[in-house]
C-alpha positions in Angstrom: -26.8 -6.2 38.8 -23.6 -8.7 37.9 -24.6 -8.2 33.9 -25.1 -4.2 34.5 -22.2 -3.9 36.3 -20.0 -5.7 33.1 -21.2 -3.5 30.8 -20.0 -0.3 33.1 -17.0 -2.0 33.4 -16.7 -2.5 29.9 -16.8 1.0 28.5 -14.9 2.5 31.0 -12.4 0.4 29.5 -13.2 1.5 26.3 -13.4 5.3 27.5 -9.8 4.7 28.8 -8.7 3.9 25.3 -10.6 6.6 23.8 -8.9 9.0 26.3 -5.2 7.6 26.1 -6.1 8.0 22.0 -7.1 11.6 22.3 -3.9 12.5 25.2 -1.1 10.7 22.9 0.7 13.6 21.3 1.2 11.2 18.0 -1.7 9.8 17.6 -3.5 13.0 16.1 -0.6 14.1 14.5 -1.0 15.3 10.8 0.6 13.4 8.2 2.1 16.4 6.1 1.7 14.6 2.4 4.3 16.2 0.2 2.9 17.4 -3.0 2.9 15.2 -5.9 5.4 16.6 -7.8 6.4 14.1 -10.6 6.4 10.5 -11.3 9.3 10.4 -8.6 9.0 12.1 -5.3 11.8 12.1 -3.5 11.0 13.6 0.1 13.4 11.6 1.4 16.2 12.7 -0.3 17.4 9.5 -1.2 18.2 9.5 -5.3 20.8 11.3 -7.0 18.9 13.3 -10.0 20.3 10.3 -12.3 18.4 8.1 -10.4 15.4 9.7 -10.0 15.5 10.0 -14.1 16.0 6.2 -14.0 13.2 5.4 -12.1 11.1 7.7 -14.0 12.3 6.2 -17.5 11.1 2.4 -15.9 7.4 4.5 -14.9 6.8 5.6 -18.2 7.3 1.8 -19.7 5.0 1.2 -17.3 2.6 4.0 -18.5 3.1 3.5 -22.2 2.3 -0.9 -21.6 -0.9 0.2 -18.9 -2.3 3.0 -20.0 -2.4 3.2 -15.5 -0.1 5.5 -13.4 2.8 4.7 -10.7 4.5 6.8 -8.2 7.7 6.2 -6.5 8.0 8.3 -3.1 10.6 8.2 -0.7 9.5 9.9 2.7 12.4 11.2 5.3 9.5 9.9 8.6 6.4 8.3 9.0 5.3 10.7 11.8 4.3 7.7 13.8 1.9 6.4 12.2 1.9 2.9 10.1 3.1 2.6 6.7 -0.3 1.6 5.7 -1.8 4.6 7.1 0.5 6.8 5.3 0.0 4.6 2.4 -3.8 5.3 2.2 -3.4 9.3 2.4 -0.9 9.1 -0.3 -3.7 7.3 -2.3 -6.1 9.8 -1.1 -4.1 12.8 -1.8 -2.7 11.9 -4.9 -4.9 9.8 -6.5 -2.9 8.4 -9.2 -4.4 6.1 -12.0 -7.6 7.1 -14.6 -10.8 7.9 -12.6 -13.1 4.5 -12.5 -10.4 2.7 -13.5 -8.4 3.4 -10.5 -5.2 1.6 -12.3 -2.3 3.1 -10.2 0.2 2.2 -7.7 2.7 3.6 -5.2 6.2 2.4 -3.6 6.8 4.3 -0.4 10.2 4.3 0.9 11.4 5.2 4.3 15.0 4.8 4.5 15.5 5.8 8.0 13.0 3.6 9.3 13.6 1.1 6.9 9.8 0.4 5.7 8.6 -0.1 2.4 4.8 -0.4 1.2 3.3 -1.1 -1.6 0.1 0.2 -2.2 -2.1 -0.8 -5.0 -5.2 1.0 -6.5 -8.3 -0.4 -6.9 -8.2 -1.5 -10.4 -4.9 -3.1 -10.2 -6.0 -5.5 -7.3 -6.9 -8.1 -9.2 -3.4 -8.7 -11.4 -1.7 -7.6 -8.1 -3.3 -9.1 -5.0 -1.7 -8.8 -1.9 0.2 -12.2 -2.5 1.7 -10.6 -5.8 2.5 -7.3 -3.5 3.8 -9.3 -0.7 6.4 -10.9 -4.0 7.5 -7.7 -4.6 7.9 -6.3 -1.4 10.2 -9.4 -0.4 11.9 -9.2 -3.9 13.1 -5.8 -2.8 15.0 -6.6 0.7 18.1 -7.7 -1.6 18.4 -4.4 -3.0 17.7 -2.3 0.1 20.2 -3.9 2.2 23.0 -3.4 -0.3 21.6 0.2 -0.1 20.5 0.5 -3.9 17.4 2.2 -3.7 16.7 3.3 -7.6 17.8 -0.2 -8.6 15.3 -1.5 -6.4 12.8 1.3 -7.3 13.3 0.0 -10.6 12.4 -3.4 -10.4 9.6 -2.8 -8.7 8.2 -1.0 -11.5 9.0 -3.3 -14.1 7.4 -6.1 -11.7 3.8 -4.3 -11.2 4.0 -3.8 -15.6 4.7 -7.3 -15.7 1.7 -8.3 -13.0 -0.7 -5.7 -15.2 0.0 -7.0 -19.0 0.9 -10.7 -17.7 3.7 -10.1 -20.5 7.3 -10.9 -19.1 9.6 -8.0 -18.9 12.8 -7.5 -19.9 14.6 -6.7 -17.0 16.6 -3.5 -16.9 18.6 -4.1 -13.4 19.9 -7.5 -11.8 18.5 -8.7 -8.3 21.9 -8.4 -6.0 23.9 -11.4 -4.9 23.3 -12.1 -0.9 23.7 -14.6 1.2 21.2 -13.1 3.5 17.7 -14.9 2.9 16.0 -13.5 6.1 14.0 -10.8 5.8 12.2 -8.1 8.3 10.0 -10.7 9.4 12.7 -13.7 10.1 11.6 -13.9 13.5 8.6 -15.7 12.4 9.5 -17.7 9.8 8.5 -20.6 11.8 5.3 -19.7 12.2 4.8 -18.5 8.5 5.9 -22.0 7.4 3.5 -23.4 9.8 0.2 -21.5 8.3 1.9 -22.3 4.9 1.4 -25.7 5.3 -2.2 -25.3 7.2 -3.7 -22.8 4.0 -2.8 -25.0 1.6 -5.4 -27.4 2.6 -8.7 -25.7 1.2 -11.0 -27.2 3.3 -8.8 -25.8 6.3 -8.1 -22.1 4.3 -11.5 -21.5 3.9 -12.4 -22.1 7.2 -9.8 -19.8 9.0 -10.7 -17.1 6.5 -15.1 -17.7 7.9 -13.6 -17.2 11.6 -11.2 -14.4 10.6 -14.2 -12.5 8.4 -16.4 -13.3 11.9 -14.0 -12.1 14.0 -13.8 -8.6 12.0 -17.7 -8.1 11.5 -19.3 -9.2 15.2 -15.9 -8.0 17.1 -13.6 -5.0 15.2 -16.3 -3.2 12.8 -18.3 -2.8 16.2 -15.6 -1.4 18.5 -14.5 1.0 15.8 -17.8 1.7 15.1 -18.3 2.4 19.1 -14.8 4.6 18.9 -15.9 6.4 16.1 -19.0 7.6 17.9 -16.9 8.6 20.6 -14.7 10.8 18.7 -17.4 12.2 16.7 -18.9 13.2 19.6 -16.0 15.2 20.4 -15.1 16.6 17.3 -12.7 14.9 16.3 -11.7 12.0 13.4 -11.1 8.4 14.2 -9.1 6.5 11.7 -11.3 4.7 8.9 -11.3 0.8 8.6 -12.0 -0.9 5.4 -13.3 -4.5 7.0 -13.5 -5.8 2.9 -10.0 -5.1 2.9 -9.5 -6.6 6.2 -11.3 -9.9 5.0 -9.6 -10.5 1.6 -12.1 -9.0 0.0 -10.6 -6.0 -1.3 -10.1 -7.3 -5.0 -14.1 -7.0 -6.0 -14.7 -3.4 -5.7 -11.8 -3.5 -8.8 -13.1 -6.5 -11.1 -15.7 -3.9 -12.6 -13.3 -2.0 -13.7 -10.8 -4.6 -15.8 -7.7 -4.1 -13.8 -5.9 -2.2 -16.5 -4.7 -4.5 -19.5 -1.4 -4.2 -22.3 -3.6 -3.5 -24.9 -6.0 -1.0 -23.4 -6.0 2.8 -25.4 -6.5 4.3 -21.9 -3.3 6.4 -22.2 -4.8 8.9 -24.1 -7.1 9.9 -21.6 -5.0 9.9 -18.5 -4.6 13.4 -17.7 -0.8 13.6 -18.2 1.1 12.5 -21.4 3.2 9.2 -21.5 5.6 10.9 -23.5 6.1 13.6 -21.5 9.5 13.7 -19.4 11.0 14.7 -16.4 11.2 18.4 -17.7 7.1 18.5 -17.2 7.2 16.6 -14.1 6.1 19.6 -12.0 2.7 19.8 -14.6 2.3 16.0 -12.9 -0.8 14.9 -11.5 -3.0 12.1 -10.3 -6.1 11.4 -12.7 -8.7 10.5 -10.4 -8.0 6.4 -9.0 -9.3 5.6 -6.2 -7.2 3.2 -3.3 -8.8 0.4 -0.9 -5.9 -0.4 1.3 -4.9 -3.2 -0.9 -1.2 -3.7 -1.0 1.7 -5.2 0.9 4.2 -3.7 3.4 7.5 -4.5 4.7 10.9 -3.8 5.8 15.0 -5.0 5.7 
């Protein structure tokens, strides 16, 4: 009776959930993705059309060096939802990089909630893990706080070519002069340091990640699982998890496909033209890649 009554307890708790889920006027709320319009799309209104050309010049260095695709976006809300969320519908939507090679990337921007992702396609998850995104993401604080947003754009581009062809780039703006080293997640820096110094023992690193890739297959995958049911059930769509991503693991679904390398002829069959400019931007268009969730995210 005590075990059968724990288990009744138990999902009503999880019913509750599922019902404050379903009665949250946010939570089913539609991401409206703005159409892919160019190499730059700037739904936030936050380049002048100089800028934007800027930024677009850096993306098709990028595109000439790759033979892979990159998007720049700048959104005006995230419609409560998480950067990563949006993140993955942009990668769904737009699906930039070559089909099976999934070589692509995307910086979103959201000024006015000052967030910044960077989302990385599946074949570009290898040269750019999440530690590599996580550099980029920080490298871009400086110029965000000293409101330069194409400069920042910018380097971000010439940082993921760099990353891909493992060539050094020749940088085309300078990282501005602060004083202010903290960044959106200051408030921990403590404990960052702390788990610094614990993962760089092996021994120690590989046994967190065991209990952490535990924790997401006996305790998450089966909740969302039980959630998903639920909302099924009901007609309605549940969020999807990727518990590879969630792991670390991420990176192999991409290895098959060679990550995207400086000397690769791919260009030709991406189905837009490096050469084209911004005058053929609205003929733009994602070739077929494919995103996992991989990527980093931040703020300043």
């Amino acid at each position: 009776m005590k075990l059968a009554s724990t288990v009744s307890n138990l999902l009503c708790v999880v019913l509750f959930a599922a019902i404050a889920l379903f009665s949250s006027p946010r939570a089913n709320a539609e991401f409206k993705v703005p159409p892919l319009t160019g190499r730059v799309v700037d739904a936030g209104n936050v380049f002048t059309a100089e800028e934007s050309a800027q930024i677009e010049a850096a993306i098709l260095r990028l595109e000439s060096a790759t033979g892979g695709q990159m998007v720049v976006t700048t959104l005006p809300s995230l419609e409560g939802l998480s950067i990563e969320d949006v993140g993955i519908r942009l990668g769904d939507a737009w699906k930039i990089g070559n089909k099976g090679k999934d070589d692509g990337a995307i910086l979103i921007i959201v000024v006015p909630e000052r967030k910044m992702r960077l989302e990385v396609g599946r074949g570009w998850e290898g040269p750019i893990n999440d530690a590599r995104a996580g550099d980029v993401i920080r490298g871009l604080a400086p110029f965000f706080r000293t409101n330069k947003y194409a400069d920042g754009a910018v380097w971000a581009v010439e940082s993921v070519q760099q990353y891909v062809t493992g060539k050094e780039v020749e940088r085309t703006v300078a990282v501005p002069a602060t004083g202010d080293s903290n960044t959106d997640s200051e408030s921990g820096g403590l404990l960052e340091t702390i788990l610094g110094v614990f993962c760089s023992i092996p021994l120690f690193a590989l046994l967190f990640w065991c209990l952490w890739a535990i924790f997401v297959y006996v305790v998450i995958v089966p909740i969302w699982l039980f959630l998903y049911l639920i909302f099924a059930l009901c007609g309605k769509q549940f969020p999807m998890i990727d518990p590879a991503a969630l792991t670390g693991l991420g990176f192999l679904s991409g290895l098959g496909d060679g990550g995207g390398s400086s000397d690769s002829s791919s260009s030709s069959s991406s189905s837009y033209s490096s050469s084209s400019s911004s005058s053929s931007s609205s003929h733009y268009s994602g070739g077929g890649g494919s995103f996992g969730g991989g990527g980093a995210s931040g703020g300043w």
